[in-house]
HTML snippet that shows the backbone in 3Dmol.js (N, CA, C, O; Angstrom):
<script src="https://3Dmol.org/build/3Dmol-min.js"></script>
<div id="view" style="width:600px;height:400px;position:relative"></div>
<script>
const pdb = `
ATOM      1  N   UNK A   1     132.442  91.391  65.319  1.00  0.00           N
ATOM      2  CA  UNK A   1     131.089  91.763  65.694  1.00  0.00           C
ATOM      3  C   UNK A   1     130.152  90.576  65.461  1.00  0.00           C
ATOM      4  O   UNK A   1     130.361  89.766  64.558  1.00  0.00           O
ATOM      5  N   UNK A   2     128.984  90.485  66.404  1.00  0.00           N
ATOM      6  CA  UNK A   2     128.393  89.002  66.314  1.00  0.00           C
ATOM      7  C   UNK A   2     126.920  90.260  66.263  1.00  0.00           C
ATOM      8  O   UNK A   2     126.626  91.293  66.864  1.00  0.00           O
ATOM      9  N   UNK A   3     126.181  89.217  64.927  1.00  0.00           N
ATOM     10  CA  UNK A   3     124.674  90.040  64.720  1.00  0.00           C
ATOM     11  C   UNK A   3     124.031  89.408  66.026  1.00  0.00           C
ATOM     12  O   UNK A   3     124.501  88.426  66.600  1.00  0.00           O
ATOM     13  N   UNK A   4     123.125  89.960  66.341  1.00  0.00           N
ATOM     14  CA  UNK A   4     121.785  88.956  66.811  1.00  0.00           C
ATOM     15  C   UNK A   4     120.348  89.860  66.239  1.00  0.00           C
ATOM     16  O   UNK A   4     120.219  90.863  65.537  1.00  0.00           O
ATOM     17  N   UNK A   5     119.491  89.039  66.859  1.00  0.00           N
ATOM     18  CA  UNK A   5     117.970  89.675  66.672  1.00  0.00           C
ATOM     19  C   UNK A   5     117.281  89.706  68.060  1.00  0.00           C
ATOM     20  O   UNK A   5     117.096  88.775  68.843  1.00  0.00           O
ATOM     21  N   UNK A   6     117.027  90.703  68.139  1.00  0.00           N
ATOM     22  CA  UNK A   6     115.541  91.256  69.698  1.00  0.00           C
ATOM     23  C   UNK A   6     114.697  91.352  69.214  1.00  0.00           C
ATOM     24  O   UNK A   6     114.619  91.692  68.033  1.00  0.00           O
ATOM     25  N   UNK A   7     113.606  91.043  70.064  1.00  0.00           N
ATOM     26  CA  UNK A   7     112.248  91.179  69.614  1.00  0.00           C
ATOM     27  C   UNK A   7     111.503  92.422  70.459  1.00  0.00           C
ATOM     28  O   UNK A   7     111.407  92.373  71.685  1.00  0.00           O
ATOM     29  N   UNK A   8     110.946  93.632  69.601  1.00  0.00           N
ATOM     30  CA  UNK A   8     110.392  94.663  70.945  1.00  0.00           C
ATOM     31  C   UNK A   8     109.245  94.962  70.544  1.00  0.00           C
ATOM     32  O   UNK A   8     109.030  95.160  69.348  1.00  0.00           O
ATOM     33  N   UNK A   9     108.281  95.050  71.490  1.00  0.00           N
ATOM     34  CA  UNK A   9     107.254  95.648  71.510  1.00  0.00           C
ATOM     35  C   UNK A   9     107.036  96.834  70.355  1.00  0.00           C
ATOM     36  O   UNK A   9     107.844  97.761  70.420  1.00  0.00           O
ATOM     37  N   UNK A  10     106.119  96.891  69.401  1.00  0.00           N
ATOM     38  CA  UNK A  10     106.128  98.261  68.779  1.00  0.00           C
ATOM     39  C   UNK A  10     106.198  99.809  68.979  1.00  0.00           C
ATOM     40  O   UNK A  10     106.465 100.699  68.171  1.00  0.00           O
ATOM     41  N   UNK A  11     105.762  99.872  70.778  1.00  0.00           N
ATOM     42  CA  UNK A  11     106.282 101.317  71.525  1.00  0.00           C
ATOM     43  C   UNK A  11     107.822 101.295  71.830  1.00  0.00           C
ATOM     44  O   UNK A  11     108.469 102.323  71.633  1.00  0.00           O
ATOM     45  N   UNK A  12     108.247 100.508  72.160  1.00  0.00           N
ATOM     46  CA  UNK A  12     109.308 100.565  71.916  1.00  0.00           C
ATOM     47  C   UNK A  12     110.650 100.179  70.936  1.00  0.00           C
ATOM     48  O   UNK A  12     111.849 100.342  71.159  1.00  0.00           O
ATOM     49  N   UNK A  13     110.138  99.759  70.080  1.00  0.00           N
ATOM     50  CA  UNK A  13     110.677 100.140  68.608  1.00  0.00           C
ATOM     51  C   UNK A  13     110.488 101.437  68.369  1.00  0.00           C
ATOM     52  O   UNK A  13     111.551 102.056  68.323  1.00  0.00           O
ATOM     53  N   UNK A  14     109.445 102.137  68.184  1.00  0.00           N
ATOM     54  CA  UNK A  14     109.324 103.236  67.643  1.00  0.00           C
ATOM     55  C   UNK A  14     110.225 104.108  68.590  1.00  0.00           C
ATOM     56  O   UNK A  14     111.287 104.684  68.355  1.00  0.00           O
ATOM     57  N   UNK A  15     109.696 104.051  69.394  1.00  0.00           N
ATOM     58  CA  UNK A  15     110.990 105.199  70.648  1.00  0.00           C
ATOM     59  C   UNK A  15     112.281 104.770  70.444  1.00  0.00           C
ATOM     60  O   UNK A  15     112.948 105.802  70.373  1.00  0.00           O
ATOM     61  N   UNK A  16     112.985 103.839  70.314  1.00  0.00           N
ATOM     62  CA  UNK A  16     114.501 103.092  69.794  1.00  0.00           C
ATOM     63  C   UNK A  16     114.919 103.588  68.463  1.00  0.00           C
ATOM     64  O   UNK A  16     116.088 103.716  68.099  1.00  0.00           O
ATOM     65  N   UNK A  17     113.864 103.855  67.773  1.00  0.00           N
ATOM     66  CA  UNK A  17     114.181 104.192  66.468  1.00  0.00           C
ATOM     67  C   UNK A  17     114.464 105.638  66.107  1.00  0.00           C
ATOM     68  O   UNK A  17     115.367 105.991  65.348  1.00  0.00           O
ATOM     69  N   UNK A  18     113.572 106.473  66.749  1.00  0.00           N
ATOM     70  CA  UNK A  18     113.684 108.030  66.924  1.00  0.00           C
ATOM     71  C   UNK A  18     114.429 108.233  67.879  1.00  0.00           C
ATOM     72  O   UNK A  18     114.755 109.380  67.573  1.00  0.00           O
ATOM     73  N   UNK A  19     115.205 107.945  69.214  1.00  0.00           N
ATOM     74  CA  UNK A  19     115.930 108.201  69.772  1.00  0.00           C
ATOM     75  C   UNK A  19     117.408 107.969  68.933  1.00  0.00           C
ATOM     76  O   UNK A  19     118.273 108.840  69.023  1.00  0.00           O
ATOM     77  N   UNK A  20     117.639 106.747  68.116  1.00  0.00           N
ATOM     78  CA  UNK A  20     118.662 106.476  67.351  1.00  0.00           C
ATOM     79  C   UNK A  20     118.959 107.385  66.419  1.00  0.00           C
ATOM     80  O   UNK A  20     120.091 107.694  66.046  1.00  0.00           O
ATOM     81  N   UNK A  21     117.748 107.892  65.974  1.00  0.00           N
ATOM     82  CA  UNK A  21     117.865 108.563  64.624  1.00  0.00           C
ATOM     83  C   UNK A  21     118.523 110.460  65.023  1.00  0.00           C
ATOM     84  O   UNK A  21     119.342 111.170  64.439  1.00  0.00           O
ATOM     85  N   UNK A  22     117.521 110.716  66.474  1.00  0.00           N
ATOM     86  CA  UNK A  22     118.017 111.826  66.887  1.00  0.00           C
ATOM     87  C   UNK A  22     119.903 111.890  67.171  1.00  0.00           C
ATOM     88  O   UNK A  22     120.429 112.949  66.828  1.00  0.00           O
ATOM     89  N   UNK A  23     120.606 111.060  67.623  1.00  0.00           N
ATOM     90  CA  UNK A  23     121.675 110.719  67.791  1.00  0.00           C
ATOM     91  C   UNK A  23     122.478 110.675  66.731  1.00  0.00           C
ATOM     92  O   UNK A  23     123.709 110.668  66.714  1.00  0.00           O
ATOM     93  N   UNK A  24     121.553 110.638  65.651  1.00  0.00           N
ATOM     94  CA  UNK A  24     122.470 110.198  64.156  1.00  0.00           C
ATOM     95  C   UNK A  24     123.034 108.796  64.080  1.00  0.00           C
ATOM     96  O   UNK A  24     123.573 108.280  63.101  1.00  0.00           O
ATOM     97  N   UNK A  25     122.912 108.488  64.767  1.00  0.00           N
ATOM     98  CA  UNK A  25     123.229 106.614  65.413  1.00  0.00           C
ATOM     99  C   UNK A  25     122.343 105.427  64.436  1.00  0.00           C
ATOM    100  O   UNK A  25     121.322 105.655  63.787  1.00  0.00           O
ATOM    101  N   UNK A  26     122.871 104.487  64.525  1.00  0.00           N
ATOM    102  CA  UNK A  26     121.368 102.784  63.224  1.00  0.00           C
ATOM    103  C   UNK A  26     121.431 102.711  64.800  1.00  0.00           C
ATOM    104  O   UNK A  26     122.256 103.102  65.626  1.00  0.00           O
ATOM    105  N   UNK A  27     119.772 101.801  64.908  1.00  0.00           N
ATOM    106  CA  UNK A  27     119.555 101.314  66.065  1.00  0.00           C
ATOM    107  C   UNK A  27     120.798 100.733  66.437  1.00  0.00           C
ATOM    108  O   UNK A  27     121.549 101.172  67.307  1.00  0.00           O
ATOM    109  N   UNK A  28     120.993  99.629  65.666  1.00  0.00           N
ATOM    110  CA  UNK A  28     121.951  98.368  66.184  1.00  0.00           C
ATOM    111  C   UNK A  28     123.396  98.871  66.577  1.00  0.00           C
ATOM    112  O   UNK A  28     124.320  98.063  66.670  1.00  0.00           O
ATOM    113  N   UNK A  29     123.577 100.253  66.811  1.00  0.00           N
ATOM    114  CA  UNK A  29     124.761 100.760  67.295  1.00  0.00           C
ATOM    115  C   UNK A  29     124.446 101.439  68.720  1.00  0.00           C
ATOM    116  O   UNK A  29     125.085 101.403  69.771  1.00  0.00           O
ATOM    117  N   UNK A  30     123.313 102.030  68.405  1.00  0.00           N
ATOM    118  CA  UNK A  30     122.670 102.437  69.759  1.00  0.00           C
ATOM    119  C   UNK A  30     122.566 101.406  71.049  1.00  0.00           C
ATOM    120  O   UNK A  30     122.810 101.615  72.237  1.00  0.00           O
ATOM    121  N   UNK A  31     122.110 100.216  70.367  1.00  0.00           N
ATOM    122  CA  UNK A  31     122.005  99.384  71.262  1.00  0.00           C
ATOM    123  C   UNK A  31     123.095  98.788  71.755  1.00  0.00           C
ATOM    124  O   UNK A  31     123.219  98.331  72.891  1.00  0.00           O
ATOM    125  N   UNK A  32     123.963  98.796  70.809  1.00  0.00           N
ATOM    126  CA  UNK A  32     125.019  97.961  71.404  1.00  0.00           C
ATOM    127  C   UNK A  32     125.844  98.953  71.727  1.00  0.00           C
ATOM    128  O   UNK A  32     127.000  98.633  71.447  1.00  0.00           O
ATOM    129  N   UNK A  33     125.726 100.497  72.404  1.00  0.00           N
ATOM    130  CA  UNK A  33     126.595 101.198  72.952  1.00  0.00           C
ATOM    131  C   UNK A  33     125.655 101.366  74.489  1.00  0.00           C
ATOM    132  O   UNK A  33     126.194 101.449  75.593  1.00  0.00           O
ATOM    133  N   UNK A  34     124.423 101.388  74.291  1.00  0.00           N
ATOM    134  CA  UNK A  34     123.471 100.854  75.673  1.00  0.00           C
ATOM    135  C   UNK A  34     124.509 100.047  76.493  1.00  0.00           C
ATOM    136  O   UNK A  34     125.274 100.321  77.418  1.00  0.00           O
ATOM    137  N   UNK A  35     124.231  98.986  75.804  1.00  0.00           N
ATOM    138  CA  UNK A  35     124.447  97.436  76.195  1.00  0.00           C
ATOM    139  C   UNK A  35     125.861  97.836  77.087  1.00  0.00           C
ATOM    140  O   UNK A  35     126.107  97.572  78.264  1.00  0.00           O
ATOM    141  N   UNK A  36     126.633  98.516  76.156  1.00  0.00           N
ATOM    142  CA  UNK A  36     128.252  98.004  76.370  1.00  0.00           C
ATOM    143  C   UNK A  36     128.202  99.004  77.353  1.00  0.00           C
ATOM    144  O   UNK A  36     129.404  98.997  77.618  1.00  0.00           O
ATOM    145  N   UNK A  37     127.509 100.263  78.448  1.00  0.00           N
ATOM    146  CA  UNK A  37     127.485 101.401  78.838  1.00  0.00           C
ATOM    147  C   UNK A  37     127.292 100.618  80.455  1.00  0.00           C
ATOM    148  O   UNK A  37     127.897 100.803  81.511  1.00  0.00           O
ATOM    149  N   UNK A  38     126.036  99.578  80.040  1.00  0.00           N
ATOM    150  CA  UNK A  38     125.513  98.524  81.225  1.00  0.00           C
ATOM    151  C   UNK A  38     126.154  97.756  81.976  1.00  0.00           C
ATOM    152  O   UNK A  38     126.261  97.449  83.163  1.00  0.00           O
ATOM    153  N   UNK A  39     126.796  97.378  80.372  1.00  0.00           N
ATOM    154  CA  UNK A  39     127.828  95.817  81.034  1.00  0.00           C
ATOM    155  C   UNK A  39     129.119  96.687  81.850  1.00  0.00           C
ATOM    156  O   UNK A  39     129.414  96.137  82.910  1.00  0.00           O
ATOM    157  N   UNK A  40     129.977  98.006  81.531  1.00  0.00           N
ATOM    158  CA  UNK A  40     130.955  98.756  82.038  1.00  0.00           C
ATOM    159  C   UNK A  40     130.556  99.030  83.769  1.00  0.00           C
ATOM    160  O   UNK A  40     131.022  98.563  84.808  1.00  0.00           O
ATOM    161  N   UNK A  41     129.710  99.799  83.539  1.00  0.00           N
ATOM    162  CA  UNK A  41     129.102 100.058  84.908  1.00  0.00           C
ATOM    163  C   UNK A  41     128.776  98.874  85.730  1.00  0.00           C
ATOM    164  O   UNK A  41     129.152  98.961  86.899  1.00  0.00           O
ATOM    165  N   UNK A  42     128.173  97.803  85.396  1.00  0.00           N
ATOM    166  CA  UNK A  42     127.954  96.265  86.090  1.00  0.00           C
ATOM    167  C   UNK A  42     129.569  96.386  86.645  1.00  0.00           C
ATOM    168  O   UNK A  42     129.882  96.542  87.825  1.00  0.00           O
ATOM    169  N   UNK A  43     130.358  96.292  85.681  1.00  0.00           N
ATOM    170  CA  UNK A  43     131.992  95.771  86.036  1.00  0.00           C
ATOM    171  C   UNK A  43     132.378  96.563  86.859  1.00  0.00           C
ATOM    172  O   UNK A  43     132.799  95.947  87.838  1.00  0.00           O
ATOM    173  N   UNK A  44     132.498  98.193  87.036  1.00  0.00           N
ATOM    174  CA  UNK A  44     132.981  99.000  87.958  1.00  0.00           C
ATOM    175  C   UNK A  44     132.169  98.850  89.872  1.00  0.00           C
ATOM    176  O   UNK A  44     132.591  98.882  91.028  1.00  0.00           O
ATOM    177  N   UNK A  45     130.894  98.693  89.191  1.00  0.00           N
ATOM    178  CA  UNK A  45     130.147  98.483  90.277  1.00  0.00           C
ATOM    179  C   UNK A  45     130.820  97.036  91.047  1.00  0.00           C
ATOM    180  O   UNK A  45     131.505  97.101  92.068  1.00  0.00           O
ATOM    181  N   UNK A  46     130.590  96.177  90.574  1.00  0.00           N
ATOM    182  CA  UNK A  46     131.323  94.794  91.063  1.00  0.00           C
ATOM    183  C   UNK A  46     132.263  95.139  91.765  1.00  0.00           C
ATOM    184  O   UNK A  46     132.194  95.199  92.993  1.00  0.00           O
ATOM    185  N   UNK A  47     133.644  95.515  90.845  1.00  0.00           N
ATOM    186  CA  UNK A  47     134.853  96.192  91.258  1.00  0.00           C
ATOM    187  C   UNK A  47     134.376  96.902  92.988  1.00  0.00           C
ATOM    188  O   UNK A  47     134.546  96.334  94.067  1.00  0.00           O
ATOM    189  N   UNK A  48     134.091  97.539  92.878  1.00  0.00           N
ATOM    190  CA  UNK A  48     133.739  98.802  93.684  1.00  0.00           C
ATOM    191  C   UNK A  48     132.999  98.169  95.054  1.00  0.00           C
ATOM    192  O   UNK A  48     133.077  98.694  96.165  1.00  0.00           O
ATOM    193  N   UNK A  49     132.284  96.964  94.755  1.00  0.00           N
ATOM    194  CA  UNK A  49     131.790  95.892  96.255  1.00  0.00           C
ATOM    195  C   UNK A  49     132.695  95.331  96.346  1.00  0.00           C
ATOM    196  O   UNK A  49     132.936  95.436  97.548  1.00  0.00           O
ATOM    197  N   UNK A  50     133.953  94.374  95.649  1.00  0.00           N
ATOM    198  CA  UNK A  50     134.655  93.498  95.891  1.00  0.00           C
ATOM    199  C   UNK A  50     135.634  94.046  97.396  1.00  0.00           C
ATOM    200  O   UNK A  50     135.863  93.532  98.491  1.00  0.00           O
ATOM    201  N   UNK A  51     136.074  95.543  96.624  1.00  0.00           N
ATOM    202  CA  UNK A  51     137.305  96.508  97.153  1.00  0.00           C
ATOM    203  C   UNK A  51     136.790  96.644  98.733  1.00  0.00           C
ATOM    204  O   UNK A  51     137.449  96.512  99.765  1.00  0.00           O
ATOM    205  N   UNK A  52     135.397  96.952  98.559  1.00  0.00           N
ATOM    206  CA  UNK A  52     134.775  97.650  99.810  1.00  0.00           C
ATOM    207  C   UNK A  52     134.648  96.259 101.097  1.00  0.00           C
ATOM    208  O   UNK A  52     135.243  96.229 102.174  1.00  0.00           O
ATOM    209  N   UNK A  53     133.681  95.208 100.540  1.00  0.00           N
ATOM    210  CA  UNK A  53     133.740  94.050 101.184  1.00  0.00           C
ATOM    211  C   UNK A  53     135.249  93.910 101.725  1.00  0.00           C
ATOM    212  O   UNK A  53     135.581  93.890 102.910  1.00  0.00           O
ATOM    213  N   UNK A  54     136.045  93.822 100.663  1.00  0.00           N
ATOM    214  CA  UNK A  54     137.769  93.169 101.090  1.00  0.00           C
ATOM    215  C   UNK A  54     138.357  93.748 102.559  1.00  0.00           C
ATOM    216  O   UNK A  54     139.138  93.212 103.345  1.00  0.00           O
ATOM    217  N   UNK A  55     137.716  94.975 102.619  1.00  0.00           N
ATOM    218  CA  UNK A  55     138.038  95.651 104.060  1.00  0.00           C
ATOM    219  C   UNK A  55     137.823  94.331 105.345  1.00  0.00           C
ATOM    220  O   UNK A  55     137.072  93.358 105.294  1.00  0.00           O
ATOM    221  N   UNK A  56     138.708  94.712 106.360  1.00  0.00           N
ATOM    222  CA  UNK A  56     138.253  93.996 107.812  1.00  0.00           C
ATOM    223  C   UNK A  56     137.041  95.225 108.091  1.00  0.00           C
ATOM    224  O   UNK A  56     137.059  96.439 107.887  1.00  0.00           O
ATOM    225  N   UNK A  57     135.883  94.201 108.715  1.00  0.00           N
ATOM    226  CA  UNK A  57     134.848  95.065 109.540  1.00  0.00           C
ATOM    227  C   UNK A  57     135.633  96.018 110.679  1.00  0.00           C
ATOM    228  O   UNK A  57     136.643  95.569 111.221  1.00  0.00           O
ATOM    229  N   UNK A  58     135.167  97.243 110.989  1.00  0.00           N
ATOM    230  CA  UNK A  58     135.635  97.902 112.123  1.00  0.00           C
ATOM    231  C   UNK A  58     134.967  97.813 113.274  1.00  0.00           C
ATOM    232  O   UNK A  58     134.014  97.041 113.177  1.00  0.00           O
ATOM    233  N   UNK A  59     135.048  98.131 113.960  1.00  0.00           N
ATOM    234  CA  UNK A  59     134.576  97.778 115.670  1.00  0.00           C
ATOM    235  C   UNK A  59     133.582  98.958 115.840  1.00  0.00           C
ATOM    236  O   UNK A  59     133.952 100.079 115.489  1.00  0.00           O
ATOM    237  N   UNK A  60     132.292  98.765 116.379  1.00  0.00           N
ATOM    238  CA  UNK A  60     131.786  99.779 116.571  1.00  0.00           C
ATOM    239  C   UNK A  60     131.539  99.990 118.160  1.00  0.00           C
ATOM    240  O   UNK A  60     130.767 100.841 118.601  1.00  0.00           O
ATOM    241  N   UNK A  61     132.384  99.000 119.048  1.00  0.00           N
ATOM    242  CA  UNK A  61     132.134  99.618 120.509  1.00  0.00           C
ATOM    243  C   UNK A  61     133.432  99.940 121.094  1.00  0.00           C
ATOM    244  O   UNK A  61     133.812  99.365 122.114  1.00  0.00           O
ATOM    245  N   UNK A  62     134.182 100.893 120.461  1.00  0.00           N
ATOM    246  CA  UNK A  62     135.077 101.940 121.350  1.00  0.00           C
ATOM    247  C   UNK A  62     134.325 102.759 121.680  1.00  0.00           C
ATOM    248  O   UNK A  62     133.123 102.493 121.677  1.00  0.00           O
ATOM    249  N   UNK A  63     134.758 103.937 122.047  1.00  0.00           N
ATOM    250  CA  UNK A  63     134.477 104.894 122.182  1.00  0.00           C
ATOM    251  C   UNK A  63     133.626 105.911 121.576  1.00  0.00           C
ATOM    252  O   UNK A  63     134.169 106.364 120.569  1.00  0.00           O
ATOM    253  N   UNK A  64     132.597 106.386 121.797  1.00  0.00           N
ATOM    254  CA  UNK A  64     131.327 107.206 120.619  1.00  0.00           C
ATOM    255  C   UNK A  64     132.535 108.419 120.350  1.00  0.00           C
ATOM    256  O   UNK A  64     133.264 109.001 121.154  1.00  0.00           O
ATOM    257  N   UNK A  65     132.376 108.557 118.464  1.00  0.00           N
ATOM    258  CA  UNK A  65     133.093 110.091 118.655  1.00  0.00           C
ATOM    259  C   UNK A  65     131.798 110.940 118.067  1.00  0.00           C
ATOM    260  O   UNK A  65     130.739 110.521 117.599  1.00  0.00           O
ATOM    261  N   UNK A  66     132.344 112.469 118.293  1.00  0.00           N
ATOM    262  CA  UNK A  66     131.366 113.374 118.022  1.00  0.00           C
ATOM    263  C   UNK A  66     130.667 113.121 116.322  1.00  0.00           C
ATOM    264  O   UNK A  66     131.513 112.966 115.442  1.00  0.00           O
ATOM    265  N   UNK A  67     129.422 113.090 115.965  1.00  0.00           N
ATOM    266  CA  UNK A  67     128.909 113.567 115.190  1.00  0.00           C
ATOM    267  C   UNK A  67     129.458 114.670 114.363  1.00  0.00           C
ATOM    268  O   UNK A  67     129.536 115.698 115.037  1.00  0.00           O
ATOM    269  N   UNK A  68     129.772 114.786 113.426  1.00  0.00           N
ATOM    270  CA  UNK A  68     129.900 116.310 112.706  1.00  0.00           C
ATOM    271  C   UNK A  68     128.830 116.805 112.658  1.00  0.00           C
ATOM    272  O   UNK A  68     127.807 116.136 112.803  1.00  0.00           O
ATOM    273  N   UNK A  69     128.830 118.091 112.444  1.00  0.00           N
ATOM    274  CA  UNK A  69     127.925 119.543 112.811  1.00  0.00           C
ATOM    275  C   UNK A  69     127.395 119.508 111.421  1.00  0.00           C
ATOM    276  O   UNK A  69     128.146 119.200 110.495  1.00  0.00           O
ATOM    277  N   UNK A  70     126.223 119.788 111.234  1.00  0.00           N
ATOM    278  CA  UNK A  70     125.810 120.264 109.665  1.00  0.00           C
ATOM    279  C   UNK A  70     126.936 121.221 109.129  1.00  0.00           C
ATOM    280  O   UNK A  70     127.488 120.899 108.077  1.00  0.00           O
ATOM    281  N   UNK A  71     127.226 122.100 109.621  1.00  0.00           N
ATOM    282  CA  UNK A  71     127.998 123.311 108.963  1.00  0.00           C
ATOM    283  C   UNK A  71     129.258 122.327 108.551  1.00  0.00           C
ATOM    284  O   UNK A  71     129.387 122.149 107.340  1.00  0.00           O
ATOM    285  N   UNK A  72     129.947 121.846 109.185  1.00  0.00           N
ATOM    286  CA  UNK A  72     131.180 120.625 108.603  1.00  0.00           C
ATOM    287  C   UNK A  72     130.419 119.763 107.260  1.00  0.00           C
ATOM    288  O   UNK A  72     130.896 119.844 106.128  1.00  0.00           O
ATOM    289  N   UNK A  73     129.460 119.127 107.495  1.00  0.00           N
ATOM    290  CA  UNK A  73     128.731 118.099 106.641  1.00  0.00           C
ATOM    291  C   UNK A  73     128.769 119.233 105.402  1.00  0.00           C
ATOM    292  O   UNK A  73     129.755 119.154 104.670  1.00  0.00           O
ATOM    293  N   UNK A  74     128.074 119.973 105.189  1.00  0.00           N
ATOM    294  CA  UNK A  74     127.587 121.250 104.184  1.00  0.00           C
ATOM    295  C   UNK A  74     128.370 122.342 103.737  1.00  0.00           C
ATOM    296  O   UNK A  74     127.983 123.196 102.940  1.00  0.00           O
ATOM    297  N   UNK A  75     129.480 122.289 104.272  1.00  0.00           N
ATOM    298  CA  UNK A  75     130.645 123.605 103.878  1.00  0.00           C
ATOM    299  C   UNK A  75     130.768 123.232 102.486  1.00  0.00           C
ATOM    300  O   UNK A  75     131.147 122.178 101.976  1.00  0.00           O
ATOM    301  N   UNK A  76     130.358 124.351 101.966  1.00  0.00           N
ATOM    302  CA  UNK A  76     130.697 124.742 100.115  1.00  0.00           C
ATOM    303  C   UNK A  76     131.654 125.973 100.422  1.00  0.00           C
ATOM    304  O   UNK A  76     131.240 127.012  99.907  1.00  0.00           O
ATOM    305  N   UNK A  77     132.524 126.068 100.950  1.00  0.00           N
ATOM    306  CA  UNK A  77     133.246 127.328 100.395  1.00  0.00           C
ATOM    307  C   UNK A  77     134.180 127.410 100.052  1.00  0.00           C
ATOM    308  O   UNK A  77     134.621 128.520  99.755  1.00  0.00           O
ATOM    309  N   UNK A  78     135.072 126.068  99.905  1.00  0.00           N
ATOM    310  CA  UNK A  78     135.345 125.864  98.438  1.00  0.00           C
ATOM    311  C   UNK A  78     135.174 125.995  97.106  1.00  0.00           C
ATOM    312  O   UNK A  78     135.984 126.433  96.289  1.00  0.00           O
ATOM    313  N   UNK A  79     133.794 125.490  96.883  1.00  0.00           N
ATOM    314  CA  UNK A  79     133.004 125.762  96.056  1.00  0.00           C
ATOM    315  C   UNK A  79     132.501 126.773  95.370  1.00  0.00           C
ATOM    316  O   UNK A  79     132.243 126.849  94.169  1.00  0.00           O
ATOM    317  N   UNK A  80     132.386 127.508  96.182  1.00  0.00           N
ATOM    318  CA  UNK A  80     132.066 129.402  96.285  1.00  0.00           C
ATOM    319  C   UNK A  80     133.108 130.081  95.388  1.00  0.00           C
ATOM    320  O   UNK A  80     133.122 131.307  95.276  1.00  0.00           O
TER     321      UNK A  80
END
`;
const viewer = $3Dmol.createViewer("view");
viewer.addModel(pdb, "pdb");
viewer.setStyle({}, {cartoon: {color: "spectrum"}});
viewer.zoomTo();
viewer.render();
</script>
């Protein structure tokens, strides 16, 4: 574990501090489960453009196909 120091505004110290405390959490765990929550999601997100980009573009002048119907788009009855 590597310390550091932030510097925050006193509104937000105080809100960092009572949000930590509600959690049962020390700030400096709070933050660095923030942090590490940010940096995860940054990485999946990345992931998740790399995969998508990696595709070949598709052609968009064949043939038009139908639109789906709201009722296709919106079927919950599965769900139900």
């Amino acid at each position: 574990m590597k310390n550091i120091t932030i510097t925050l505004d006193p509104e937000t110290a105080a809100w960092v501090r009572v949000h930590a405390a509600e959690q049962n959490k020390s700030v400096s765990r709070l933050v660095g489960e923030i942090l590490q929550t940010r940096m995860k999601d940054r990485r999946e997100y990345q992931r998740a453009m790399r995969r998508y980009l990696s595709k070949p573009p598709f052609d968009l002048t064949g043939d038009p196909e139908k639109y789906p119907t709201r009722e296709e788009i919106y079927d919950r009855t599965r769900v139900r």
